[in-house]
C-alpha positions in Angstrom: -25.5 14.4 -41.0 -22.6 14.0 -43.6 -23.2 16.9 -47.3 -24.3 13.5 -48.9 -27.7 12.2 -46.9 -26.5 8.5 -46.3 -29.6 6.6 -47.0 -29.6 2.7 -45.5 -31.5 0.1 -47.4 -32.4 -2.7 -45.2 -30.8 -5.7 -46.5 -31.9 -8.4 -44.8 -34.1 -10.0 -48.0 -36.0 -8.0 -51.0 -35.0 -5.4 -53.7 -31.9 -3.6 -52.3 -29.6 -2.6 -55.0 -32.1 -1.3 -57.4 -32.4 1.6 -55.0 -28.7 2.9 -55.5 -29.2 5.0 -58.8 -32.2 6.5 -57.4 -30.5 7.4 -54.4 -26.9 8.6 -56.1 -28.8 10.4 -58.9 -30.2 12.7 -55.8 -26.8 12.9 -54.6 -27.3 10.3 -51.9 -25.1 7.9 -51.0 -26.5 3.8 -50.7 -25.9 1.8 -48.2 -26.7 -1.9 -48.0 -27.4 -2.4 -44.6 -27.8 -5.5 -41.8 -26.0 -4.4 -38.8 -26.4 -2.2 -35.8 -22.8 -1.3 -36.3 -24.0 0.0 -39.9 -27.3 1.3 -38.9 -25.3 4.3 -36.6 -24.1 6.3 -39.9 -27.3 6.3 -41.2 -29.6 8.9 -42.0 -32.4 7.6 -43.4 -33.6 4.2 -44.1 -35.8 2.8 -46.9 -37.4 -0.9 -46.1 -37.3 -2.8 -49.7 -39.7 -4.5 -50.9 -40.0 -8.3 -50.9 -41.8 -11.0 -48.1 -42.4 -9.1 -44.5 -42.7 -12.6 -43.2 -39.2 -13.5 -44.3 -38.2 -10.1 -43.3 -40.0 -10.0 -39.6 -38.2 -13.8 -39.1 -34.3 -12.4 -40.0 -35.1 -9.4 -37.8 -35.9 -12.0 -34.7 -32.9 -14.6 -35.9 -30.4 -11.6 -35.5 -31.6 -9.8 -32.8 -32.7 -6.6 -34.4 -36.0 -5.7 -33.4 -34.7 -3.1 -30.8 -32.5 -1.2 -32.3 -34.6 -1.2 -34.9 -37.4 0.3 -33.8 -35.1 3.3 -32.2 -33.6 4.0 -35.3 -37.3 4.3 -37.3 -38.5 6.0 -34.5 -35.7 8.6 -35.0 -34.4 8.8 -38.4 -36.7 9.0 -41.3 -37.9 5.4 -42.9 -39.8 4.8 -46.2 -41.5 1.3 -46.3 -41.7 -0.1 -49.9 -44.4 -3.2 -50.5 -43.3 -5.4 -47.5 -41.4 -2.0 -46.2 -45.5 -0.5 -45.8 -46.4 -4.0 -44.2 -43.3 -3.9 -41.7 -44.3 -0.1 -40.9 -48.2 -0.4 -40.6 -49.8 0.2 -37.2 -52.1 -2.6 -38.4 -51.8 -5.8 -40.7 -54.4 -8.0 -41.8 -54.5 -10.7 -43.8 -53.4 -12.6 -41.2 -52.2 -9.8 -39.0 -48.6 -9.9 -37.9 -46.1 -8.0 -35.9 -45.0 -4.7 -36.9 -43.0 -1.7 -36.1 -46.2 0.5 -35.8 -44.4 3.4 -37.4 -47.1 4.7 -39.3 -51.1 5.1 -38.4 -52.0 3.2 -41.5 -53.8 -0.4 -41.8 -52.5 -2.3 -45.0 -53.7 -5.9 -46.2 -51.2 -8.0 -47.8 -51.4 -9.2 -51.0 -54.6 -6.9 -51.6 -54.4 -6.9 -55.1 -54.1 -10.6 -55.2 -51.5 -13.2 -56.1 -48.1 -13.1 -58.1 -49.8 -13.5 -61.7 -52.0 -10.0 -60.7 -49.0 -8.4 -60.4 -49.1 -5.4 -63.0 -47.3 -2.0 -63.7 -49.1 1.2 -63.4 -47.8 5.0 -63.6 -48.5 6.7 -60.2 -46.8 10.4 -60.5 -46.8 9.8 -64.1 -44.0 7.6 -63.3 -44.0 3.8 -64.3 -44.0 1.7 -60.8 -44.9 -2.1 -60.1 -47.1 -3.8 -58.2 -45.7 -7.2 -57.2 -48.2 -9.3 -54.7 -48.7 -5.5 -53.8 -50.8 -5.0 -50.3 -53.1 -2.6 -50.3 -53.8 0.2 -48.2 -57.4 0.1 -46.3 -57.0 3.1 -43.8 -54.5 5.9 -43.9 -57.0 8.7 -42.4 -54.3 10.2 -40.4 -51.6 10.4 -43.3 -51.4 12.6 -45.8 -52.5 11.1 -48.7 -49.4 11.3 -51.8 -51.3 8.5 -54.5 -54.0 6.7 -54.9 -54.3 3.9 -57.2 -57.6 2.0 -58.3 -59.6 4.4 -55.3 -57.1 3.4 -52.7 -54.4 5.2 -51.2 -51.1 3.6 -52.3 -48.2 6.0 -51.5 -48.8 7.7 -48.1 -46.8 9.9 -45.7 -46.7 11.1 -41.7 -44.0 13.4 -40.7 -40.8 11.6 -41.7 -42.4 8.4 -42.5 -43.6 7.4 -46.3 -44.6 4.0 -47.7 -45.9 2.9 -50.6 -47.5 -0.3 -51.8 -45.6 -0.2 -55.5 -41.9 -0.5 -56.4 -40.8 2.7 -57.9 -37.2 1.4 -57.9 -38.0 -1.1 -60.5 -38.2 1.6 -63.2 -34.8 2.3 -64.4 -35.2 5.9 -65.0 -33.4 7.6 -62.2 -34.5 8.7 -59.9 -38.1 8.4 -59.0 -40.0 11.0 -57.7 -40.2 8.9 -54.7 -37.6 8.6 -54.0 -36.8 12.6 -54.4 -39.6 13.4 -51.9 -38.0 10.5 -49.5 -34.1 12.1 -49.8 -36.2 15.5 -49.1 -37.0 14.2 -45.8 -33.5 13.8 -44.9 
């Protein structure tokens, strides 16, 4: 590992570059990342939010699935809204493939459609719920937030995810993303 933790944001579709002042004003450095080639000088990734479905379907189109799944199985990884979807050990609502990285079951969309999309503090820090899932069984993660009685910001060795955007809130950086650059 490099003095600066190089953290990878998966940019394949979703909210990439909102990460980079959260991640610089730790003293990370961003990375937009796609390729296998890039994935090697990472380490750590965050998974954006923004459609797993779209996501899951790039991943397949460009072959990624593999390496993938070595690299989160070795390197930390912070899911974000479709990030916690990708990461879950089980999806509902219709299930779908996953990387099983974290013994969590999350339902998509669990608080409902676009328009019940809302902003909340968790932390005490403004973060969004957009078409947020929600998680329904984290009993073997340690539990960081809870939102509305339900876990939304959970964590397993070096695996987090959370169900809310903190990189939305332009008041860098997020605790969130401190904890995750902690990790590293």
């Amino acid at each position: 590992m490099t003095t600066r933790p190089v953290i990878g944001v998966l940019a394949l579709q979703g909210a990439v570059d909102l990460h980079k002042p959260h991640i610089e004003a730790l003293g990370g450095e961003f990375r937009a990342v796609k390729t296998p080639a890039q994935f090697k000088d990472v380490d750590g990734y965050i998974l954006p939010g923004g459609e797993s479905t779209t996501m899951l379907k790039l991943i397949e189109t460009f072959d990624l699935w593999d390496v993938l799944a070595d690299e989160f199985a070795s390197k930390p990884v912070w899911g974000i809204c479709a990030g916690s979807i990708l990461l879950a050990t089980h999806v509902t609502n219709p299930a779908q493939k996953s990387f099983a990285r974290l013994p969590i079951t999350v339902q998509r969309n669990g608080y409902g459609r676009q328009l019940d999309s809302h902003i909340s503090k968790v932390c005490d820090y403004d973060v969004s719920f957009i078409r947020a899932p929600v998680i329904t069984d984290a009993a073997q993660c340690a539990i960081l937030a809870s939102h509305e009685g339900q876990p939304v910001w959970v964590q397993q060795g070096n695996a987090m995810a959370s169900t809310f955007h903190p990189e939305t809130n332009l008041s860098a950086p997020s605790p969130m993303h401190k904890r995750f650059l902690d990790l590293i």
